[in-house]
C-alpha positions as CSV (number, residue, x, y, z in Angstrom):
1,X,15.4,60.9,15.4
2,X,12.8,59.3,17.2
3,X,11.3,60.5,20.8
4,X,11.8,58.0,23.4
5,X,11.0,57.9,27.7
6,X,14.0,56.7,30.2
7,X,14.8,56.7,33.5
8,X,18.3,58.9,34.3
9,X,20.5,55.9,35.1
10,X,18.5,54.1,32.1
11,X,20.1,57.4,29.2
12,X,23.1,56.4,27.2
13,X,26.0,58.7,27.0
14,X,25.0,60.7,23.7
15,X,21.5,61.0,24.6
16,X,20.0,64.5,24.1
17,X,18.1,65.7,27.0
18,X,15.1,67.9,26.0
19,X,11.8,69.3,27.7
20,X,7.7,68.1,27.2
21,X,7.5,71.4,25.3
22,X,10.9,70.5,23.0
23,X,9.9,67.1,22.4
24,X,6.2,68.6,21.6
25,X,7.6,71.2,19.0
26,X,9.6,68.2,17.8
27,X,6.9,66.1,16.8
28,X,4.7,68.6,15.2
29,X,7.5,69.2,12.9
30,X,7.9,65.6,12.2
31,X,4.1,65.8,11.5
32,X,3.8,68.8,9.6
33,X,6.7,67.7,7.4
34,X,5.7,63.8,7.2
35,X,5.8,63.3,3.5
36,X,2.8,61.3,3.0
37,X,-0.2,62.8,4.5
38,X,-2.7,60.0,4.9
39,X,0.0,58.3,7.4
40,X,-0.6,61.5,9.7
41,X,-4.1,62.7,8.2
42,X,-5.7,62.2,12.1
43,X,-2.9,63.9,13.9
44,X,-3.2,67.4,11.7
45,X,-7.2,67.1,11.0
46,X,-8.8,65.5,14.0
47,X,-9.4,68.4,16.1
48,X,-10.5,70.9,13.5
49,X,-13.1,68.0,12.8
50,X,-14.1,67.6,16.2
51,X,-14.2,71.0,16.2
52,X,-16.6,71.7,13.1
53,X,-19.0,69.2,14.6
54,X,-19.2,71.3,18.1
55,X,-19.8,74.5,16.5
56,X,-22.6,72.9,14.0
57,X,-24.0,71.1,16.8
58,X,-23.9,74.2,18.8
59,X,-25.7,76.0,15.8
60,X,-28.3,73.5,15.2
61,X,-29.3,74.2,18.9
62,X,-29.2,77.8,19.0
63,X,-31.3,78.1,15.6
64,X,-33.9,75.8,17.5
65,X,-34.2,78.1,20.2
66,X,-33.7,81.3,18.6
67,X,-36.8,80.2,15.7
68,X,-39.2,79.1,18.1
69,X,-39.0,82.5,20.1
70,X,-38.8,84.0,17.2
71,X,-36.0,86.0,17.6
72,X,-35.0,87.2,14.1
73,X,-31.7,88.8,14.0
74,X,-31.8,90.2,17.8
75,X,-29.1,89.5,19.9
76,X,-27.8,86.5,17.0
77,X,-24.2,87.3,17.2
78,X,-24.3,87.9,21.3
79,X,-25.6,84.2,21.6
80,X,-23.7,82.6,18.8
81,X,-20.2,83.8,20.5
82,X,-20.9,81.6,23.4
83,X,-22.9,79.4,22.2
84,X,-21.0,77.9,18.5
85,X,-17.6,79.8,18.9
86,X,-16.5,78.7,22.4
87,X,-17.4,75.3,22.2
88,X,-15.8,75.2,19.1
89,X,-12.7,76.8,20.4
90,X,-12.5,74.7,23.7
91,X,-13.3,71.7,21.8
92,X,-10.0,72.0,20.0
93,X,-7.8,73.0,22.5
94,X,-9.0,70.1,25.3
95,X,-8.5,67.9,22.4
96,X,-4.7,69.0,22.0
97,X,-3.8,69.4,25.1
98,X,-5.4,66.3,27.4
99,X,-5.5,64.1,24.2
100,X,-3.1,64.6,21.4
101,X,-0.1,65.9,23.6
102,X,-0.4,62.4,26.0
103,X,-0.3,60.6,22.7
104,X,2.5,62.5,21.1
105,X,4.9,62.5,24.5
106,X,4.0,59.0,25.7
107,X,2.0,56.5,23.0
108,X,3.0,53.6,24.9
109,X,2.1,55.1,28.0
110,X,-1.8,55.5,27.9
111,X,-4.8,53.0,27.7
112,X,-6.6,53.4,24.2
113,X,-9.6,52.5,25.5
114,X,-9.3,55.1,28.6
115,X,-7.8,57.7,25.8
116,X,-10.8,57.5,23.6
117,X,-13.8,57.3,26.6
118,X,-11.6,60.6,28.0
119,X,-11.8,62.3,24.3
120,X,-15.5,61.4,23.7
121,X,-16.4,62.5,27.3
122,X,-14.9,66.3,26.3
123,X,-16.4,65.9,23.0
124,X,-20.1,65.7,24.0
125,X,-19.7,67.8,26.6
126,X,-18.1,70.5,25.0
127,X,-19.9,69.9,22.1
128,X,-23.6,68.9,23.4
129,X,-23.8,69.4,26.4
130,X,-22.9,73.0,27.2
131,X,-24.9,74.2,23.9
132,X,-27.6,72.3,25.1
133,X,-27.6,74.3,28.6
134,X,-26.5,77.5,27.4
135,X,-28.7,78.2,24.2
136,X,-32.4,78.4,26.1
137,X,-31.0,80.7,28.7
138,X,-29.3,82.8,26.1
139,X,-32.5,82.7,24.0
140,X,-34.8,83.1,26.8
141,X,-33.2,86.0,27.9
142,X,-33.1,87.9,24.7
143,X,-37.0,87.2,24.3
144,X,-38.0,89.0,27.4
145,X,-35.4,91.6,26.4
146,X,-36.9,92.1,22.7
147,X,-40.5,91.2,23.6
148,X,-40.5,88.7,20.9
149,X,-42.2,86.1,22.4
150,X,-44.5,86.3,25.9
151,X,-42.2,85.0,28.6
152,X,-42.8,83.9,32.0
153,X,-41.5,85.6,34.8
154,X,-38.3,83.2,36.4
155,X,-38.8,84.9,39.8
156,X,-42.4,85.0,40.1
157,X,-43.5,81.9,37.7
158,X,-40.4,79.4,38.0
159,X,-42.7,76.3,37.0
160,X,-44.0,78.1,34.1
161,X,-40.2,78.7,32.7
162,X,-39.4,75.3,32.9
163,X,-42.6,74.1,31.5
164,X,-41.8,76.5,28.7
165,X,-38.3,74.9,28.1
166,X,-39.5,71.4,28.4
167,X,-42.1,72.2,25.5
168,X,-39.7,73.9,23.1
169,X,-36.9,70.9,24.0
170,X,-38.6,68.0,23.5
171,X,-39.1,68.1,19.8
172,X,-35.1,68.1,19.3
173,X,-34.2,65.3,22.4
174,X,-34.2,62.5,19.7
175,X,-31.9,64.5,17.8
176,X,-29.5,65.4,20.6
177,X,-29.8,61.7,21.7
178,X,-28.9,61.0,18.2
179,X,-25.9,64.0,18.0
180,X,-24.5,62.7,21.4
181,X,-23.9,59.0,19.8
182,X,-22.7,60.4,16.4
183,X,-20.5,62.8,18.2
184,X,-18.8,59.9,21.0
185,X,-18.6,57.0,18.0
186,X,-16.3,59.5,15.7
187,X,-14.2,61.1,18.5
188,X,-13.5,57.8,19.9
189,X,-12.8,56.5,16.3
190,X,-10.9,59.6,15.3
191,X,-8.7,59.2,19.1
192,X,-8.0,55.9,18.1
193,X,-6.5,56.5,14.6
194,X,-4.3,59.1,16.1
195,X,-2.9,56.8,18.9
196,X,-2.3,54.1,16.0
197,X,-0.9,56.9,13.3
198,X,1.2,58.1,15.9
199,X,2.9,54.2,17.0
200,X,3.5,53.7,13.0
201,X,5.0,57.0,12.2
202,X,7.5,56.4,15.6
203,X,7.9,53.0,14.3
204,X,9.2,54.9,11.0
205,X,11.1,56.9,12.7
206,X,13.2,54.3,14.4
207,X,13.8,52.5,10.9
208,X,15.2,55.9,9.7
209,X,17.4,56.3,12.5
210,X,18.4,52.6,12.1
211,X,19.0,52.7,9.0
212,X,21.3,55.9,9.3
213,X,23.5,54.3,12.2
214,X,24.2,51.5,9.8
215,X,25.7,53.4,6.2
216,X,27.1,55.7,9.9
217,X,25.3,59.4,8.4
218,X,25.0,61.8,10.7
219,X,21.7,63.0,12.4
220,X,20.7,66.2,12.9
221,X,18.8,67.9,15.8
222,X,16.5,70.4,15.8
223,X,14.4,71.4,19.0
């Protein structure tokens, strides 16, 4: 059976009544089960993807920091927890949650174009952004700590620290530039196919059910 919105006085007599959360676990079956994957290939994969690409982003940027202090292995998996693991993790989940569920409950409810600016504004700065501030304090810190590289003090020599980070940044800001573009063009292309996957396979869905009520088979519900 297909999901649909309506007002109370709007609900015919055998409607069945069910929560967000129902209808949610609903439509995951309906995804999960779909017998054809590439008509649903965006709904199950999209945010491992945009996932993947915030923890290698977040990688990238660590590695850049952590090789030009010369860190070695000190303090690797302390900074690569924060650093490649949460973003990855929160990329995912903000992607389910403020994305995917509006799309899932309500696909004729949202703008696509506000949908896919919202999803590539978490991407980048979930996946770019938050790497980007996190990794030189991480790495910074574990260079005074190991004596690996000759830091400025940050209480005493402020300017000298942020001289320091603008010199081991600027090599990789055409990169980042480059990431932030790569990373906003595929969200927003990824949001969109899972917005239009989602109308077709509800589209489906009504056919089915049509096409039940007419040779009058009955339907079975499962929330």
């Amino acid at each position: 059976m297909a999901l649909s919105r309506a007002k109370p006085d709007e609900l015919p007599k055998d409607a069945v009544v069910i929560t967000e959360d129902q209808a949610l676990k609903y439509q995951w079956k309906i995804i999960t089960a779909w017998d054809k994957v590439g008509d649903v290939w965006s709904l199950r994969y999209a945010p491992g993807v945009l996932s993947a690409m915030a923890a290698a982003t977040g990688a990238y940027i660590n590695n850049h920091y952590r090789t030009k202090l010369r860190l070695g292995g000190h303090g690797r998996l302390s900074s690569y927890l924060p650093i490649v693991a949460v973003p990855a993790i929160f990329t995912m989940l903000t992607h389910k949650f403020f994305i995917q569920r509006p799309i899932l409950l309500n696909p004729l409810g949202q703008c696509p174009a506000c949908l896919q600016v919202r999803s590539a504004a978490f991407q980048t700065s979930l996946g770019v952004v938050y790497p980007t501030i996190l990794a030189p304090f991480a790495a910074f810190m574990f260079a005074t700590r190991c004596y690996t590289y000759r830091m400025p003090s940050v209480t005493e020599n402020p300017r000298e620290v942020f001289m320091l980070w603008r010199k081991l940044t600027r090599p990789i800001v055409p990169a980042l530039g480059a990431i932030i573009c790569v990373q906003a063009l595929i969200t927003m292309f990824l949001t969109g196919l899972e917005d239009k996957q989602n109308f077709q396979m509800m589209l489906r869905m009504k056919e089915i059910e049509h096409e039940l009520e007419e040779n009058h088979m009955p339907q079975r519900f499962d929330f």
